[in-house]
Backbone bond lengths (Angstrom), bond angles and torsions (degrees), N, CA, C in turn:
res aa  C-N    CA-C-N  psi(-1)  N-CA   C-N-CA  omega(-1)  CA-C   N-CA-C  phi
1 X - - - 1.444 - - 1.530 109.20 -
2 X 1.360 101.90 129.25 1.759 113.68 -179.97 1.756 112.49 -68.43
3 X 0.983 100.62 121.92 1.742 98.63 167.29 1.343 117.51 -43.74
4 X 1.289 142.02 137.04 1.463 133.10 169.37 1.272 109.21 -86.10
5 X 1.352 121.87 141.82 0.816 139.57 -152.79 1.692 116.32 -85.66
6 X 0.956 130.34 144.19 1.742 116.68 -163.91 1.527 100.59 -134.91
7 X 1.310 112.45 172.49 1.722 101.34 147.34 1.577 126.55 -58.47
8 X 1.005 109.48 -54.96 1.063 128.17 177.23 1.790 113.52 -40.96
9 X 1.405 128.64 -65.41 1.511 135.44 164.28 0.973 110.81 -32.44
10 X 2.036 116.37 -50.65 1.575 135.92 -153.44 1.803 94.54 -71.45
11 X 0.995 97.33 -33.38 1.890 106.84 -172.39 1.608 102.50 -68.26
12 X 1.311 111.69 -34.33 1.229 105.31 -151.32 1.061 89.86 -76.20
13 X 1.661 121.58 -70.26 1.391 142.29 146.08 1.874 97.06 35.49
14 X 1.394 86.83 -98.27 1.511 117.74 -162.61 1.726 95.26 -47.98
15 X 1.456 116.62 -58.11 1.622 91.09 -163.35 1.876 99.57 -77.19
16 X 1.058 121.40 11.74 1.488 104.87 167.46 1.368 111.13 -69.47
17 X 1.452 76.98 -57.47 1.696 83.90 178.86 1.875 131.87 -60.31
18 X 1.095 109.81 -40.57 1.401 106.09 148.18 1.617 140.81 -46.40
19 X 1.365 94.70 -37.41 2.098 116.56 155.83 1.169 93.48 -42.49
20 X 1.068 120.06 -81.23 2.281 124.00 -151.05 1.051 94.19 -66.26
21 X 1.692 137.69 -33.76 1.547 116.40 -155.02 1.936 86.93 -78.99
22 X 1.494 119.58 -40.77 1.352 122.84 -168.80 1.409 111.03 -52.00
23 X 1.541 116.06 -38.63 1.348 117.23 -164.48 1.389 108.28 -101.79
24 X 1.367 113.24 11.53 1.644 116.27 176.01 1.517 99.92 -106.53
25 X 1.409 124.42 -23.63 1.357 119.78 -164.39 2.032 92.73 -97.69
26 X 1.365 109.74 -18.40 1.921 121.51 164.06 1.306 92.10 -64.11
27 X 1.298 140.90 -66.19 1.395 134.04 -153.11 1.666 114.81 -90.08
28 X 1.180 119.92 5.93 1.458 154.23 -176.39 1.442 113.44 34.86
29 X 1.212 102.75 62.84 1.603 115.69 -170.62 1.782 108.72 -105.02
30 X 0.788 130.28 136.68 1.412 126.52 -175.60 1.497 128.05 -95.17
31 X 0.923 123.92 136.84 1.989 113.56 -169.61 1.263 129.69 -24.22
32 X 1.741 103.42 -47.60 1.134 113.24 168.84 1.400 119.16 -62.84
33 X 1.205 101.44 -54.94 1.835 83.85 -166.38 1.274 97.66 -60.92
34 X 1.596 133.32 -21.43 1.681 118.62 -159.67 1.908 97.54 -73.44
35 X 0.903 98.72 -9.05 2.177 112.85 -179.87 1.713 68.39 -71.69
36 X 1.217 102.78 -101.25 1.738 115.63 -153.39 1.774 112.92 -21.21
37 X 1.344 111.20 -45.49 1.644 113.24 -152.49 1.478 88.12 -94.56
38 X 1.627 143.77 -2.25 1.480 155.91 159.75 1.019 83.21 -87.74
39 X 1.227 138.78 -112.96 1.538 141.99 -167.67 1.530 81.41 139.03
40 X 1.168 129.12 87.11 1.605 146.09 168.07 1.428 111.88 -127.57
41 X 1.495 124.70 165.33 1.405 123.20 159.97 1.781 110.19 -63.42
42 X 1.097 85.88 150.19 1.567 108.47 -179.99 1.510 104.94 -60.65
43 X 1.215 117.70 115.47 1.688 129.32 168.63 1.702 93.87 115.25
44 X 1.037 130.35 -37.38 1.371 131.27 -167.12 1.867 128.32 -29.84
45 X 1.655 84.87 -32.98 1.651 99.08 -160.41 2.092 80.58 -81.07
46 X 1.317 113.33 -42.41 1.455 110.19 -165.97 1.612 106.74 -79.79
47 X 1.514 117.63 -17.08 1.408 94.74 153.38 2.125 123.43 -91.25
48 X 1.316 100.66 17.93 1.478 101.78 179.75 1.074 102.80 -95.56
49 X 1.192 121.94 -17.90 1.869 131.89 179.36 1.185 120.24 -71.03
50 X 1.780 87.65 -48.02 1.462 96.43 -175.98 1.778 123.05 -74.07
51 X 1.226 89.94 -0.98 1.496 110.04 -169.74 1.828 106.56 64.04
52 X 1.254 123.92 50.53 1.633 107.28 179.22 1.226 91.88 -101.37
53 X 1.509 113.75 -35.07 1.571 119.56 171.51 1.212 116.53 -99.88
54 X 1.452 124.88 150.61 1.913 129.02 156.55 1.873 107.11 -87.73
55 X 0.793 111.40 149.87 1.880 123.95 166.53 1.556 94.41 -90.22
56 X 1.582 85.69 140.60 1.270 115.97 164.99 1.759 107.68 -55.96
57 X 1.665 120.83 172.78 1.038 100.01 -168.76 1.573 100.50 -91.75
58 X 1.305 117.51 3.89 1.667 128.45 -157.25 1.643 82.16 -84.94
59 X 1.743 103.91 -54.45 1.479 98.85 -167.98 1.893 109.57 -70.34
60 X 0.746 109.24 -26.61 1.577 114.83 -176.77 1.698 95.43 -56.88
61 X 1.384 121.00 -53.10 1.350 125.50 -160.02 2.188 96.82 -74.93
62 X 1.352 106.33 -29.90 1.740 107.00 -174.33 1.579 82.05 -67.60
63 X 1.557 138.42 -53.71 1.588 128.93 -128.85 1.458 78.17 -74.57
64 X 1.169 139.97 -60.80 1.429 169.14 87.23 1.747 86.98 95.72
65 X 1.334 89.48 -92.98 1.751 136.00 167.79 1.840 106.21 -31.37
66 X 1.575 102.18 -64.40 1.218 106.01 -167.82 1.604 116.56 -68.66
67 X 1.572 118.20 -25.84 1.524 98.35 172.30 1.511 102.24 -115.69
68 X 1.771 111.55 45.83 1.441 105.69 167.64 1.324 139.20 47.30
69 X 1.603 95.51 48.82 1.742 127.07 179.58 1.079 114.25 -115.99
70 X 1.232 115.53 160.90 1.385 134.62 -171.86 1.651 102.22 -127.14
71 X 1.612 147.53 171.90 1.156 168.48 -123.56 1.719 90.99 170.29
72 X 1.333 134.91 113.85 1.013 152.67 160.48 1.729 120.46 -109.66
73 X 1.243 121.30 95.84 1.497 129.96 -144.42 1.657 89.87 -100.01
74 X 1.185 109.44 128.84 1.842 116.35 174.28 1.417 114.43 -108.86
75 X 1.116 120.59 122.59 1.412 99.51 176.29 1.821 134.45 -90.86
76 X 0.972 133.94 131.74 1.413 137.53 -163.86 1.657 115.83 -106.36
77 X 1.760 101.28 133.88 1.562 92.73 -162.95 1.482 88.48 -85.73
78 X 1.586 114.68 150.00 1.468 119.38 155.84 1.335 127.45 -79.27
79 X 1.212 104.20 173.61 1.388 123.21 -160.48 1.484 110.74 -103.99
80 X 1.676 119.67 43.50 1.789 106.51 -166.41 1.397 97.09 -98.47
C-alpha cells in the first residue's frame, strides 16, 4: 500500500529531489550520463527532476549511490 500523499511528503519529495539535481550539477555530471553510470533509460534522470516521474526506490537508492549520498532519517514526535 502506497503512502498518501500529503503536503507535507509532497515537500519532502520535492526538496529531495532538488538535493541530487544540486549535487549532480556540484559534481558536474550531466543527466545523461547520470542514466548511463545508474544504468536507467535514457532521459529518466531528467524526467525525475522534473518531477513528471518518481524513481523507483531501487533507483532512488542507485541515484543515491551514484553522486555519493546518503538519506539521514530523523525521527519526529507527533502531535496526537
Amino acid at each position: 500500500m502506497l503512502m498518501p500523499e500529503t503536503p507535507g511528503s509532497l515537500a519532502l519529495y520535492d526538496e529531495l529531489i532538488s538535493q541530487l539535481a544540486a549535487r549532480r550539477h556540484e559534481k558536474n555530471i550531466s543527466q545523461r550520463d547520470l542514466d548511463d553510470i545508474i544504468g536507467c533509460a535514457s532521459g529518466l534522470v531528467g524526467k525525475w527532476e522534473s518531477k513528471s516521474r518518481r524513481p523507483s526506490a531501487w533507483n532512488l537508492a542507485c541515484w543515491l549511490s551514484a553522486l555519493e549520498c546518503r538519506v539521514h532519517i530523523n525521527g519526529q514526535k507527533s502531535e496526537r
